[in-house]
ROKEDO-569299 format. One line per field, with one value per atom (N, C-alpha, C, O, CB): residue number from 1; chain; atom name; x, y, z. Coordinates in steps of 0.001 Angstrom, whole numbers. Each point is the difference from the previous one (the first is absolute). Glycine has a CB too. Layout:
REM residues N
n	c(NUM, ...)
chain	c(A, ...)
atom	c(CA, ...)
u	c(X, ...)
v	c(Y, ...)
w	c(Z, ...)
***
This chain:
REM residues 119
n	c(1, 1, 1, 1, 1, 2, 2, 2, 2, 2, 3, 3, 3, 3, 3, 4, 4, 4, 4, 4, 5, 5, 5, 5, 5, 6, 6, 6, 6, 6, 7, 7, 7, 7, 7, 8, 8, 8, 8, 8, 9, 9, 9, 9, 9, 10, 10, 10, 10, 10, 11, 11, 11, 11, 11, 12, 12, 12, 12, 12, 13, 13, 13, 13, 13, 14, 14, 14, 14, 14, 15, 15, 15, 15, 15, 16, 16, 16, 16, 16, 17, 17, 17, 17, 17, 18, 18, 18, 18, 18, 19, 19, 19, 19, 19, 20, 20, 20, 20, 20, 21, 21, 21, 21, 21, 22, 22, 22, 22, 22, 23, 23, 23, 23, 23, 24, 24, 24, 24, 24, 25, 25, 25, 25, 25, 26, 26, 26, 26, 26, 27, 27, 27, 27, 27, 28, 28, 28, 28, 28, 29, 29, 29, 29, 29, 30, 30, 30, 30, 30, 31, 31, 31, 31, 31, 32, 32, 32, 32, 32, 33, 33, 33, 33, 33, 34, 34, 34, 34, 34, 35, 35, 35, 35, 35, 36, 36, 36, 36, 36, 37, 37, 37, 37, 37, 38, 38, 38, 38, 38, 39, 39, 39, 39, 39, 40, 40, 40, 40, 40, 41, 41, 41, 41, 41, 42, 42, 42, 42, 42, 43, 43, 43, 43, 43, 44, 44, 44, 44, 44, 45, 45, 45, 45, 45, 46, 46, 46, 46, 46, 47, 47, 47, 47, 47, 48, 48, 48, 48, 48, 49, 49, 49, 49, 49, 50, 50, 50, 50, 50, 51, 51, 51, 51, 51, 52, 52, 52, 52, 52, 53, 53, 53, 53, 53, 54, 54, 54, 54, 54, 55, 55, 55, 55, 55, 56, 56, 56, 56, 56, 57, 57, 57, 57, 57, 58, 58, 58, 58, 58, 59, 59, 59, 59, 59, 60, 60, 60, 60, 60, 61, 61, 61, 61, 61, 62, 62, 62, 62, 62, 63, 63, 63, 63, 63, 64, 64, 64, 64, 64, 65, 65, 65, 65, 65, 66, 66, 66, 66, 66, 67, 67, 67, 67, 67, 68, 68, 68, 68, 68, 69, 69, 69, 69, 69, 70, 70, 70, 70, 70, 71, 71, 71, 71, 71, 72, 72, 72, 72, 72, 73, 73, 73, 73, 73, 74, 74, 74, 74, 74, 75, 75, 75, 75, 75, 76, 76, 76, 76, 76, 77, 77, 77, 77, 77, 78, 78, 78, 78, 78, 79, 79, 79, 79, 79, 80, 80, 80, 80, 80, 81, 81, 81, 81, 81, 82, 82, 82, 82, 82, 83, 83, 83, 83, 83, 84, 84, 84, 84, 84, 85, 85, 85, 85, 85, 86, 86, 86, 86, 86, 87, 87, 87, 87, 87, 88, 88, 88, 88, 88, 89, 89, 89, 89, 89, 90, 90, 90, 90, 90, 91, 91, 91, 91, 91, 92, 92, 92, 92, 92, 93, 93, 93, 93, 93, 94, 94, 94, 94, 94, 95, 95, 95, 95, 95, 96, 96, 96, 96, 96, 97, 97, 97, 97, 97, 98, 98, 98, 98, 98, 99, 99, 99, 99, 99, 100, 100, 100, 100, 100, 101, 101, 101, 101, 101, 102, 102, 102, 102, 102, 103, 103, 103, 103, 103, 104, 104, 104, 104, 104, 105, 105, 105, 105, 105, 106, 106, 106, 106, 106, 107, 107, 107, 107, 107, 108, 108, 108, 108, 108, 109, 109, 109, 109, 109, 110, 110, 110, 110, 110, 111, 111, 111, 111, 111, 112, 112, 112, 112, 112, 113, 113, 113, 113, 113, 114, 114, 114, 114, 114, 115, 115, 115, 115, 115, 116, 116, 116, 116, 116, 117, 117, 117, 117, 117, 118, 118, 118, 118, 118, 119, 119, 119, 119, 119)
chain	c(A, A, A, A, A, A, A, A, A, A, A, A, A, A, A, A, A, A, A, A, A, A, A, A, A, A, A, A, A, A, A, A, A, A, A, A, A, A, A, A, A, A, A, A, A, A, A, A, A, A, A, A, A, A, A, A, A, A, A, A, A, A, A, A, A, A, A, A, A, A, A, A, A, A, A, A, A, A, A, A, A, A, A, A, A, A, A, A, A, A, A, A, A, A, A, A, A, A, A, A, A, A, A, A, A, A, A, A, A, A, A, A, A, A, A, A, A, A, A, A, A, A, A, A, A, A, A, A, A, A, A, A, A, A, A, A, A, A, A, A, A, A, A, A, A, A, A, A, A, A, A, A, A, A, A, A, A, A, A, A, A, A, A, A, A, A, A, A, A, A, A, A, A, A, A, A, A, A, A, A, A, A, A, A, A, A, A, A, A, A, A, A, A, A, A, A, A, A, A, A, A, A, A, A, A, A, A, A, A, A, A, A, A, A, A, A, A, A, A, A, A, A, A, A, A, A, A, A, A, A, A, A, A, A, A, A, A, A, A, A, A, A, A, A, A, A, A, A, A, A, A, A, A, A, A, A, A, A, A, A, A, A, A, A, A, A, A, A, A, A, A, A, A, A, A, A, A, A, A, A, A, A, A, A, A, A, A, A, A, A, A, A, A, A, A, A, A, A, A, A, A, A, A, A, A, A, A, A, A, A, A, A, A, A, A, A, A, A, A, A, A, A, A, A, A, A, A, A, A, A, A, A, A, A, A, A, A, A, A, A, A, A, A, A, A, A, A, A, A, A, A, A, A, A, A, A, A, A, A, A, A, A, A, A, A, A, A, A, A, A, A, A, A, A, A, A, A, A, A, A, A, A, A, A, A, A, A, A, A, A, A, A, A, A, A, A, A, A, A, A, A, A, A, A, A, A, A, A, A, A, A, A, A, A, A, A, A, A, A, A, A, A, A, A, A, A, A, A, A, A, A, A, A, A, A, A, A, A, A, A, A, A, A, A, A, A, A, A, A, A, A, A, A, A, A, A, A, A, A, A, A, A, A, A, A, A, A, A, A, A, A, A, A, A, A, A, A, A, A, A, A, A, A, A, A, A, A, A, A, A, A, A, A, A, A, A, A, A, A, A, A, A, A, A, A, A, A, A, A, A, A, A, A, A, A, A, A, A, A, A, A, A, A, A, A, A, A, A, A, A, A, A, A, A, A, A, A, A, A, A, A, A, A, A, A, A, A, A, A, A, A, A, A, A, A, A, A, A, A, A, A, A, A, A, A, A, A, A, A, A, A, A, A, A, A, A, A, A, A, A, A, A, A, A, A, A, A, A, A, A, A, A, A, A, A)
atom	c(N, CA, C, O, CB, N, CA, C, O, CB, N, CA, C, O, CB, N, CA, C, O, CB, N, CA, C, O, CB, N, CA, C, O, CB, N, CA, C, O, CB, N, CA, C, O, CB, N, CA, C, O, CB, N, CA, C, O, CB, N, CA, C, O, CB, N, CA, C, O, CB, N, CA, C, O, CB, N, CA, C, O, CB, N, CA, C, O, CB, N, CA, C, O, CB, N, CA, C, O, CB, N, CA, C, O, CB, N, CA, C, O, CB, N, CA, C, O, CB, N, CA, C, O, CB, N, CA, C, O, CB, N, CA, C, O, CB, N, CA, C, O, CB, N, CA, C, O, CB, N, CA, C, O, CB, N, CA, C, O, CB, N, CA, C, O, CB, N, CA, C, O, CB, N, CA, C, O, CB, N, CA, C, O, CB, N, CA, C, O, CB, N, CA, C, O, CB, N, CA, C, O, CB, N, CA, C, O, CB, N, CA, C, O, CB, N, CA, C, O, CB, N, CA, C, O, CB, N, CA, C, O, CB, N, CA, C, O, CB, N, CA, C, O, CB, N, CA, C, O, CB, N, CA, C, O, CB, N, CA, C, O, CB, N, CA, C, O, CB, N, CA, C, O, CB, N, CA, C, O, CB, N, CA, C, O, CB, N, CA, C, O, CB, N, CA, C, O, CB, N, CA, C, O, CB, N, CA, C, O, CB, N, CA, C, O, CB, N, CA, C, O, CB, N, CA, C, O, CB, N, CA, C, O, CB, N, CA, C, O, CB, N, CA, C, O, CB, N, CA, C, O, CB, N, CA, C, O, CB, N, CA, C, O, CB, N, CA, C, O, CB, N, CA, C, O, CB, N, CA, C, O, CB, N, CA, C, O, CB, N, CA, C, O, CB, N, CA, C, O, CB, N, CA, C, O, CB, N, CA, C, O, CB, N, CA, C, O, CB, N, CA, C, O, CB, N, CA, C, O, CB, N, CA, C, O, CB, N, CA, C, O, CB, N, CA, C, O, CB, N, CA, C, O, CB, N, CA, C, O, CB, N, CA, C, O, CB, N, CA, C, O, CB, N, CA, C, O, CB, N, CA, C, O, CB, N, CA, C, O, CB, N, CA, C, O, CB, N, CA, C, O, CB, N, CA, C, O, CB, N, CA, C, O, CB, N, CA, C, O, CB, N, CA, C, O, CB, N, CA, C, O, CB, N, CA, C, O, CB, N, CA, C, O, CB, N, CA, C, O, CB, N, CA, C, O, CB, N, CA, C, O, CB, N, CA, C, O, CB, N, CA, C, O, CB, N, CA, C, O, CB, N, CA, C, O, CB, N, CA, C, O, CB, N, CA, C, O, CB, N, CA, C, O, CB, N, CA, C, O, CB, N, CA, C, O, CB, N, CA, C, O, CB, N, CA, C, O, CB, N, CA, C, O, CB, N, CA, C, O, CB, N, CA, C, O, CB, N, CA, C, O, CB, N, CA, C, O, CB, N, CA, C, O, CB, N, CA, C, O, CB, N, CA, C, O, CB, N, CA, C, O, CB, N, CA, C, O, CB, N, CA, C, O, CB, N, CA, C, O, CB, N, CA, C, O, CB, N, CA, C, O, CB)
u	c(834, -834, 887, 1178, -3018, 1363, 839, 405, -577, -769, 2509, 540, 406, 625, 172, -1123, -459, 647, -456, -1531, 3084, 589, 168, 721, 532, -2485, 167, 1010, 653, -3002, 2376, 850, -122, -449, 2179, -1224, 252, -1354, -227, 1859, -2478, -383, 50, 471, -1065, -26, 879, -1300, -1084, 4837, -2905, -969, 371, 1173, -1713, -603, 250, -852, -1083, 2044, -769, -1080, -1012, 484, 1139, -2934, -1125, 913, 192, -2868, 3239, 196, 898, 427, -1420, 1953, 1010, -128, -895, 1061, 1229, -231, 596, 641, -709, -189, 672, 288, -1117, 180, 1645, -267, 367, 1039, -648, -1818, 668, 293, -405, -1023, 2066, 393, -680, -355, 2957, -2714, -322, 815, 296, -2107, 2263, 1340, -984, -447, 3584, -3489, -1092, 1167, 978, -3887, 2322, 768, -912, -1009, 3290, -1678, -1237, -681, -606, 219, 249, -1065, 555, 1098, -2216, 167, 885, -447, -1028, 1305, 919, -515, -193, -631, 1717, -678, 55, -2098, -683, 3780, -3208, -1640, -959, -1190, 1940, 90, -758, -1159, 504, 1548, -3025, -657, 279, -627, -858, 2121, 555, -1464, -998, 4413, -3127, -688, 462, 670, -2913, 2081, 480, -2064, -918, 4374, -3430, -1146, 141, 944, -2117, 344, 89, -1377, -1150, 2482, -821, -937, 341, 809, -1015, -588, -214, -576, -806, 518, 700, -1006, -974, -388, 1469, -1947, -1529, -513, -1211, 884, 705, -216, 737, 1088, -948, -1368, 843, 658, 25, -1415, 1937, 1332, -208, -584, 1883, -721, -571, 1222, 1099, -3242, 1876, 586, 563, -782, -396, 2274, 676, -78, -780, 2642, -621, 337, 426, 504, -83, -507, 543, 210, -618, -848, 2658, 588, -64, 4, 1736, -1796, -14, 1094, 785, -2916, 2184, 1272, 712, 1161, -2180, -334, 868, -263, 33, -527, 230, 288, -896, 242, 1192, -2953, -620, -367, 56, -579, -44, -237, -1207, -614, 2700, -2747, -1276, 550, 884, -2574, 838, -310, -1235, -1074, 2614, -1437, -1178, -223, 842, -670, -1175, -457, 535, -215, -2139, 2794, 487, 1648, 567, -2790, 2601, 1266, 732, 1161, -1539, -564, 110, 1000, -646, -1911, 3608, 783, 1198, 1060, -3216, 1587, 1123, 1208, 1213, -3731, 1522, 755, 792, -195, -1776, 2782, 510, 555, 1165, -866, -795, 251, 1091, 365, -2479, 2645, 1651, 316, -231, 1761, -853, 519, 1344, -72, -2637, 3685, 858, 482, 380, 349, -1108, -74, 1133, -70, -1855, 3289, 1199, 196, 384, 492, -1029, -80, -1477, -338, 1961, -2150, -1504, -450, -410, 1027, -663, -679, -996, -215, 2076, -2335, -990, -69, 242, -1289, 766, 295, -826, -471, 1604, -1813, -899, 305, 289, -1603, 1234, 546, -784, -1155, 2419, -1109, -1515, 138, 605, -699, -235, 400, -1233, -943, 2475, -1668, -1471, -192, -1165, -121, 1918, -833, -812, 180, 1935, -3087, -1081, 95, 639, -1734, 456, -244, -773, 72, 531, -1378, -828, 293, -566, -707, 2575, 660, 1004, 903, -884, -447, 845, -999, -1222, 2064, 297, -180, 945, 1203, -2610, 991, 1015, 52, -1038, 665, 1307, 256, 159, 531, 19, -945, 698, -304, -953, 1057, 956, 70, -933, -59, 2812, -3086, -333, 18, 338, -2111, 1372, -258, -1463, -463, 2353, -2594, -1199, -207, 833, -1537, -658, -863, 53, -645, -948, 2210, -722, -1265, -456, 2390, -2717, -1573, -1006, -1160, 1939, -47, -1470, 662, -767, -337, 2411, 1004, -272, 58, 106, -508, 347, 1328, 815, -2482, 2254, 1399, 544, -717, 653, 1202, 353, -353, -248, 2157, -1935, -255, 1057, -317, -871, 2529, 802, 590, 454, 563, -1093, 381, 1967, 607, -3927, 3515, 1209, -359, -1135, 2442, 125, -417, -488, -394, 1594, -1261, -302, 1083, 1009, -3190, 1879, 757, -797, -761, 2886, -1706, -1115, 340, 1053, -1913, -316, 128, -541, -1064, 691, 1303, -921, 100, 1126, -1345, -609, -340, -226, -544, -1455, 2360, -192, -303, 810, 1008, -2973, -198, 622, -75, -1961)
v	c(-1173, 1173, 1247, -118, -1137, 2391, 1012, 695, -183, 640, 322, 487, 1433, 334, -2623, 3148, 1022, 905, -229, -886, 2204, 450, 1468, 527, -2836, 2855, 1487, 1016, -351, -86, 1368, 1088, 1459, 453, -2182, 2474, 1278, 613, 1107, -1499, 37, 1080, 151, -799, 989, 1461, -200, 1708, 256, -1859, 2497, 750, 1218, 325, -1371, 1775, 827, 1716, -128, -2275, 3527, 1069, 312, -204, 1212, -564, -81, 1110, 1118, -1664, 299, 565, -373, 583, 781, -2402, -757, -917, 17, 140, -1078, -894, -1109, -28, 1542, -2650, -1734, -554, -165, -329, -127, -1117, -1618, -638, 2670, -2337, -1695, -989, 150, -100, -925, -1025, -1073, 64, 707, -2284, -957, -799, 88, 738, -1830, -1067, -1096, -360, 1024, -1307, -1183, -1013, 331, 1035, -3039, -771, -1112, -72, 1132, -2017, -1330, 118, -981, 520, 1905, 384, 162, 462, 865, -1776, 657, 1628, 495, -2931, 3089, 1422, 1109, 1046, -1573, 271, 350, 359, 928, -2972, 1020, -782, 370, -14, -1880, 2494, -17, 1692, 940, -3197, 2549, 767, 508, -817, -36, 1822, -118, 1163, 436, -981, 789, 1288, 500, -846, 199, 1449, 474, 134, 511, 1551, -2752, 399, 116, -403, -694, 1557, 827, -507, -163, 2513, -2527, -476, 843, -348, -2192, 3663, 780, -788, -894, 2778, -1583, -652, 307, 1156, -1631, -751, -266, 196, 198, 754, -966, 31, -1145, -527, 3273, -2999, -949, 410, 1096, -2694, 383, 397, 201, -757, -515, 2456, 522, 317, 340, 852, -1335, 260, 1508, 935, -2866, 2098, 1335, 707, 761, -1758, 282, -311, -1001, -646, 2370, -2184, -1264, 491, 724, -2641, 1108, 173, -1370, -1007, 2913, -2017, -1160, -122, 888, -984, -1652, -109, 1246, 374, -2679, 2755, 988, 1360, 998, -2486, 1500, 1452, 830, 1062, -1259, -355, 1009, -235, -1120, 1721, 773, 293, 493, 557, -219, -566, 201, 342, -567, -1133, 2822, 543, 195, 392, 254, -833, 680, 688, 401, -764, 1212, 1199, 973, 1212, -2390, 741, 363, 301, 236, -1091, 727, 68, 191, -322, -840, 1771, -28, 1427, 888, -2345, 1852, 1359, -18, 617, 881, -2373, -49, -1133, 126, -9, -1393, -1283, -60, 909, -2225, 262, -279, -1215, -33, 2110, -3268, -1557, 38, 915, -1821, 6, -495, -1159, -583, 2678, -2530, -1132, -313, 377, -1316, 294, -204, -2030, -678, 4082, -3645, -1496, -1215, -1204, 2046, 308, -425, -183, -1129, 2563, -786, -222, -838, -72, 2394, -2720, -694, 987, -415, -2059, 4203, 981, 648, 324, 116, -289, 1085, 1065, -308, -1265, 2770, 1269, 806, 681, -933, 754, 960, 1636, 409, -2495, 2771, 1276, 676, -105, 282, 661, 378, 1340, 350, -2285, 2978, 1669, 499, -786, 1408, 871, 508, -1100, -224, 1411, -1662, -1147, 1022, 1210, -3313, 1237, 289, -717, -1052, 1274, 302, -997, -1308, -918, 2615, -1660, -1088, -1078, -1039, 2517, -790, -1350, -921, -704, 2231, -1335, -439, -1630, -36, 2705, -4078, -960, -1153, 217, 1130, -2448, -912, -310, -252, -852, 1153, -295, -976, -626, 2045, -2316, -904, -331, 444, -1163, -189, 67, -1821, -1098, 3279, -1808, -1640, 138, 1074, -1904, -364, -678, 444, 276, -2435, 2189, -492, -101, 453, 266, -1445, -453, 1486, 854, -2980, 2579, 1365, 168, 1118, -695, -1779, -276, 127, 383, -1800, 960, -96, 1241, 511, -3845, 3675, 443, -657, 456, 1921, -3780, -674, -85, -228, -1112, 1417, 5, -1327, -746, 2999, -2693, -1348, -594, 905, -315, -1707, -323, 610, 474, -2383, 1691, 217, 1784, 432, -3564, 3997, 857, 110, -734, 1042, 721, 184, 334, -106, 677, 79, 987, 1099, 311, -1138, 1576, 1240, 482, -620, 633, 1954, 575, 1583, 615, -2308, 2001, 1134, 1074, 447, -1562, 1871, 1506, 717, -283, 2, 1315, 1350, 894, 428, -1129, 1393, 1730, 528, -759, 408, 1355, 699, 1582, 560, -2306, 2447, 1037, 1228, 1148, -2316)
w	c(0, 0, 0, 337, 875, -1555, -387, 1764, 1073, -4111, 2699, 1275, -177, -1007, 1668, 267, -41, 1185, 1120, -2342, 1109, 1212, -535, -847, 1900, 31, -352, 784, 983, -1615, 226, 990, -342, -1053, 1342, 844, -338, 639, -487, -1788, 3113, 1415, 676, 809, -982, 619, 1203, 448, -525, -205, 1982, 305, -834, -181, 2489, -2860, -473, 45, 570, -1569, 652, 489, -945, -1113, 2411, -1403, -894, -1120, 477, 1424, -3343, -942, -224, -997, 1144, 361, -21, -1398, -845, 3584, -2664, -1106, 515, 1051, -2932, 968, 520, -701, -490, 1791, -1997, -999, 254, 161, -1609, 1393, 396, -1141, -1152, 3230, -1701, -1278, 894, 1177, -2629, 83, -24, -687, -1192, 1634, 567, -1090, 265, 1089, -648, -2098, -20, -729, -669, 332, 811, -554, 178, 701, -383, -1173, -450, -907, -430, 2185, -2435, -700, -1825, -309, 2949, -3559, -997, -80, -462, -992, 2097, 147, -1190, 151, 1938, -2849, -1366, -584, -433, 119, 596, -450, 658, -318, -159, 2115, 703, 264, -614, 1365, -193, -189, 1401, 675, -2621, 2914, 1138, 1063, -573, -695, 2776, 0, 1520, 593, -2388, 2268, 1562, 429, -642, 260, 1648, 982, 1596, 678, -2470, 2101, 1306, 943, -407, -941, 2674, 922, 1439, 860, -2188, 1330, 1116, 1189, -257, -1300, 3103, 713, 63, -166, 1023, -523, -24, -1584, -89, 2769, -3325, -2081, -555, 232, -690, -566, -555, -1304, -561, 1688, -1473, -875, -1394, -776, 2223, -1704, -1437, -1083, 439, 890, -2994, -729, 15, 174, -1041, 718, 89, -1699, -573, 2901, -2702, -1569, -163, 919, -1439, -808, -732, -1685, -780, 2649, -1914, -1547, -714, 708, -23, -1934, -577, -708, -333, 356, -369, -809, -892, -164, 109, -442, -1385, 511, -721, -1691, 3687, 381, 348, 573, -1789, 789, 398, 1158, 509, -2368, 2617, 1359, 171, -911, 1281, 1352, 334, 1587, 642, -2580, 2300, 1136, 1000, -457, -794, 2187, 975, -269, -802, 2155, -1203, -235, 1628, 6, -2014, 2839, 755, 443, 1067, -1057, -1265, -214, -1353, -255, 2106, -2698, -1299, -7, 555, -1390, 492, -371, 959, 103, -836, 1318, 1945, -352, -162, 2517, -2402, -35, -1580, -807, 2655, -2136, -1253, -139, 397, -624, -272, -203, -630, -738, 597, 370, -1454, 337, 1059, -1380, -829, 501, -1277, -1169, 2628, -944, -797, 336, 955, -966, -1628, 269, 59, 247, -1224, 536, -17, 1991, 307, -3304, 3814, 1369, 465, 1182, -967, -954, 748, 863, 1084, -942, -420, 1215, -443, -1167, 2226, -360, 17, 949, 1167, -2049, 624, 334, 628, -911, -616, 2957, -188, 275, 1124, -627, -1415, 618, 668, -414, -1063, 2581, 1249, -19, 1014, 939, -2747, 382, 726, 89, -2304, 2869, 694, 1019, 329, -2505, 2540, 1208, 924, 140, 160, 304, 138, 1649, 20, -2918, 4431, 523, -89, 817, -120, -1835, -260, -812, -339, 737, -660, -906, 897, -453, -1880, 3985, 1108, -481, -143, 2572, -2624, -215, 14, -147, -645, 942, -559, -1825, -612, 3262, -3124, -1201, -195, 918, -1182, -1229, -394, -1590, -640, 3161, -3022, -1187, -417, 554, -549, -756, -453, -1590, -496, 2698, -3085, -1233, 256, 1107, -1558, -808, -423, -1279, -786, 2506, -2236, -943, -777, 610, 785, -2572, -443, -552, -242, -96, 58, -353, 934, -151, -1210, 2580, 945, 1170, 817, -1056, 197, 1067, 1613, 1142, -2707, 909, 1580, 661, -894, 269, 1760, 26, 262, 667, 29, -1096, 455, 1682, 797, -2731, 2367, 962, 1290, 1091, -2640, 952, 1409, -47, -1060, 1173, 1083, 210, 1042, 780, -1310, 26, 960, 1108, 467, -1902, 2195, 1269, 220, 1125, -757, -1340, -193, 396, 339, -191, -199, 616, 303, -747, -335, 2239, 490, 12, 456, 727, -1876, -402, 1265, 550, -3256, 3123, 976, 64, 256, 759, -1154, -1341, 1728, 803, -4350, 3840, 1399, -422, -739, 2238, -1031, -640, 842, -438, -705)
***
C-alpha cells in the first residue's frame, strides 16, 4: 500500500506562509492523481487541493488564491504552498492518492502534519 510522509508544519501568525511537502512511495506516482486534506478538531476531513497526473488542479473554495498544489514526479512529492494563512486554516494536514473519477482517496493515510495559524 502506498506510503505517505508529510512535513513542513509548524506554528505560524495569521498572514504568514508554510509550505508542506509529501514524499509518497509504493505508488506509481507519475499516474498518480495526488491531493493535500485537512482535519480540524471536531470536523471532518476535507479535500484541500488535488492535482492530477497531468497537472491539473482543484481547490476549496476556501482556499482558492491562498493555497498552491505542485508536485514534481522525479522526487515522488507533492507540494502545498500556504500564503494569507488564516486562523481557520489551523489543522492537521495530510497528503494522500486518490481516484481522479470519483476523488475517493486511497485507503491508507500518513501522519499528517499540523498547521497553526495564530491570529
Amino acid at each position: 500500500q502506498v506510503q505517505l510522509v508529510e512535513s513542513g508544519g509548524g506554528l505560524v501568525q495569521a498572514g504568514g506562509s508554510l509550505r508542506l511537502s509529501c514524499a509518497a512511495s509504493r505508488i506509481i506516482f507519475r499516474l498518480t492523481a495526488m491531493g493535500w486534506y485537512r482535519q480540524a478538531p471536531g470536523k471532518q476531513r476535507e479535500l484541500v487541493a488535488g492535482i492530477t497526473s497531468n497537472g491539473i488542479t482543484n481547490y476549496a473554495d476556501s482556499v482558492k488564491g491562498r493555497f498552491t498544489i505542485s508536485r514534481d514526479n522525479a522526487k515522488s512529492t507533492v507540494y502545498l504552498q500556504m500564503n494569507s494563512l488564516k486562523p481557520e486554516d489551523t489543522a492537521v494536514y495530510y497528503c494522500n492518492a486518490y481516484d481522479h473519477r470519483t476523488l475517493i482517496p486511497f485507503p491508507s493515510w500518513g501522519q499528517g502534519t499540523q498547521v497553526t495559524v495564530s491570529s
